[in-house]
C-alpha positions as CSV (number, residue, x, y, z in Angstrom):
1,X,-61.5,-42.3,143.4
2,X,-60.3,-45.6,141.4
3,X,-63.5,-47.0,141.8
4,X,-65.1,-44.3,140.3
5,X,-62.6,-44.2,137.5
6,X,-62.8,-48.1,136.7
7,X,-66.4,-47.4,136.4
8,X,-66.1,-44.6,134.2
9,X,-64.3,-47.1,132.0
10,X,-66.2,-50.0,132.0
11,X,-70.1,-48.1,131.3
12,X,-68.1,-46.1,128.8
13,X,-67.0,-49.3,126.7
14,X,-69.8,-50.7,127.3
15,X,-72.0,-48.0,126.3
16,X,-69.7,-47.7,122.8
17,X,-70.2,-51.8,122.0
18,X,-74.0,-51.8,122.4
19,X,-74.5,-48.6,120.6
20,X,-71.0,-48.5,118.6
21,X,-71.5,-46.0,116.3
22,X,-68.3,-46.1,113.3
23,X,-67.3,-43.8,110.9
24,X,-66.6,-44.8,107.3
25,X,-64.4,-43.0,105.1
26,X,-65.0,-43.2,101.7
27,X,-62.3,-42.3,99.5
28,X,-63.1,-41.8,95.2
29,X,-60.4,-42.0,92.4
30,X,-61.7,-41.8,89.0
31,X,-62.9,-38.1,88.5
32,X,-61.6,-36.5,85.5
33,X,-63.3,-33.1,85.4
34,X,-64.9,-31.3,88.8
35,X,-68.4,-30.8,87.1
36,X,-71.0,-32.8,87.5
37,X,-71.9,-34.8,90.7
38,X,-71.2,-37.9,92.4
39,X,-73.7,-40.2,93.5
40,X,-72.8,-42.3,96.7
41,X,-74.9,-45.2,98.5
42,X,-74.3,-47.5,101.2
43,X,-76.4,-50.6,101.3
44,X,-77.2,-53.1,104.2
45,X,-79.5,-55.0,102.2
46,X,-78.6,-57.7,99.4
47,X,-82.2,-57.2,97.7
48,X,-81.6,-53.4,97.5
49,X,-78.4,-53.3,96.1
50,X,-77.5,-51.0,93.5
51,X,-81.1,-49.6,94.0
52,X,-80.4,-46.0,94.5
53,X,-83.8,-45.5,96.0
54,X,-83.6,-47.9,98.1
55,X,-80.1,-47.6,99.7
56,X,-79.8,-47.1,103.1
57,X,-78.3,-44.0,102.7
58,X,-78.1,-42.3,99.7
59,X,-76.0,-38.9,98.8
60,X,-75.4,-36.5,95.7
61,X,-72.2,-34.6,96.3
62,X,-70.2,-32.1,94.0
63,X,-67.7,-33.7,91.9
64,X,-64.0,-33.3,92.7
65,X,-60.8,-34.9,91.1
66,X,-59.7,-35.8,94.4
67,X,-62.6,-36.5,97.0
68,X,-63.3,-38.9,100.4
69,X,-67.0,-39.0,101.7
70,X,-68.0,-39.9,105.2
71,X,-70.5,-41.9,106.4
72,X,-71.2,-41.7,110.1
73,X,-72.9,-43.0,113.2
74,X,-72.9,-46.5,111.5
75,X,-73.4,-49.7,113.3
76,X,-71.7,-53.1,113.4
77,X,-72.6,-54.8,110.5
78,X,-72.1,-55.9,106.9
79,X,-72.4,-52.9,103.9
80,X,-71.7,-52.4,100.5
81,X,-71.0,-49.2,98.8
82,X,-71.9,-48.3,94.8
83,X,-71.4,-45.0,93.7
84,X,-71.3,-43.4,89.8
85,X,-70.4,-40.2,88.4
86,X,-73.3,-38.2,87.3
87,X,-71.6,-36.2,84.9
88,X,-74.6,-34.2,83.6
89,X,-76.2,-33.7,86.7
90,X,-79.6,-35.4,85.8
91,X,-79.9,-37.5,89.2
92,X,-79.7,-40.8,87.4
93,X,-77.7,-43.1,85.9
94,X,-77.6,-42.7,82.1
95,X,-77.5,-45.8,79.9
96,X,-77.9,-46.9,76.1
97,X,-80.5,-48.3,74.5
98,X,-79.9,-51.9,76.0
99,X,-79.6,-50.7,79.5
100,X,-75.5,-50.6,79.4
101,X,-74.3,-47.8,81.9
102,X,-72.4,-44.5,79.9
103,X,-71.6,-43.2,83.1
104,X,-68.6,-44.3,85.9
105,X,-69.3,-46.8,87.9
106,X,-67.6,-48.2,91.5
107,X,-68.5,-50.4,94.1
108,X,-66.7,-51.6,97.3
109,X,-64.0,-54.3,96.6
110,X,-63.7,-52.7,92.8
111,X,-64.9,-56.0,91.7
112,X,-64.4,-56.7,88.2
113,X,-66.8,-57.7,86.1
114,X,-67.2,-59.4,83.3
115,X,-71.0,-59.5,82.7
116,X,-73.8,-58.0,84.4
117,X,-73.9,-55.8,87.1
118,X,-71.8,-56.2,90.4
119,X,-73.2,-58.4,93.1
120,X,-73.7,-57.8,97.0
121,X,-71.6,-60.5,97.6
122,X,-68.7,-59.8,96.0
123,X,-68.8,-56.0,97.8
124,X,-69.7,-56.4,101.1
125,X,-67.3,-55.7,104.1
126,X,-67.9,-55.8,107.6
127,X,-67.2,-52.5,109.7
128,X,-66.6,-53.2,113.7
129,X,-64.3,-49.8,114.0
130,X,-63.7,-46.4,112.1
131,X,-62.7,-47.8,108.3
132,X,-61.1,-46.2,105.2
133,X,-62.2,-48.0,101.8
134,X,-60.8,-46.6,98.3
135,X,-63.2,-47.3,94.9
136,X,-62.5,-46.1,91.8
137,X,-64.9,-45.0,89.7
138,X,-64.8,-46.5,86.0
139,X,-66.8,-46.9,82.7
140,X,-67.8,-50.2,81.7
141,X,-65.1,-51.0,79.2
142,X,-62.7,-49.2,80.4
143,X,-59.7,-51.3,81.3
């Protein structure tokens, strides 16, 4: 019966490190008004980021004041997230004439910025285990 048991344990932990699937909670500050949508992406990929199309996962939710969005059945590895606030619900992010974002922006690690947009670098994280990350979603030139 111990036997049986100890080998219960030992496939099962296995089994979980070569396949480890994690769960990442993604938790949003920043929404001032529940209309509109959210836009959410998690990259793997530092040529793709902040590619929308290109993410490796890609999500439009409903906006909320208060919301957390889960990615699951992730793997090991190094990911960024970006997400912006799609306030009139056109799919895309809106910019002026010289390409500056209107909309709310965030990406993991809330870098700040001074000029030009956030890099890969500077929002990647590692995720080994079920995570919870916080980003807040801001405009440009907001302090």
């Amino acid at each position: 019966m111990r036997v049986t048991i100890l080998f219960f344990i030992f496939f099962t932990t296995g089994v979980q490190l070569l396949f480890g699937q994690y769960k990442l909670d993604v938790h949003i500050k920043g929404v001032h008004s529940p209309k509109g949508a959210i836009a959410i992406a998690i990259y793997t990929d530092e040529k793709d980021f902040l590619d929308f199309e290109k993410a490796y996962r890609y999500y439009s939710i409903p906006a909320k004041e208060k919301h957390t969005y889960v990615f699951s059945n992730l793997r090991e590895g190094t990911y960024a997230i970006a997400a912006f606030y799609d306030e009139n619900s056109n799919d895309q992010l809106d910019t002026n004439i010289i390409g500056i974002p209107k909309e709310a922006l965030a990406t993991s690690g809330n870098p700040k910025n001074k000029f030009g947009p956030p890099k890969f670098k500077n929002c990647k994280f590692y995720l080994n285990s079920n995570q919870t990350i916080e980003i807040e979603l801001k405009k440009l030139f907001d302090k």
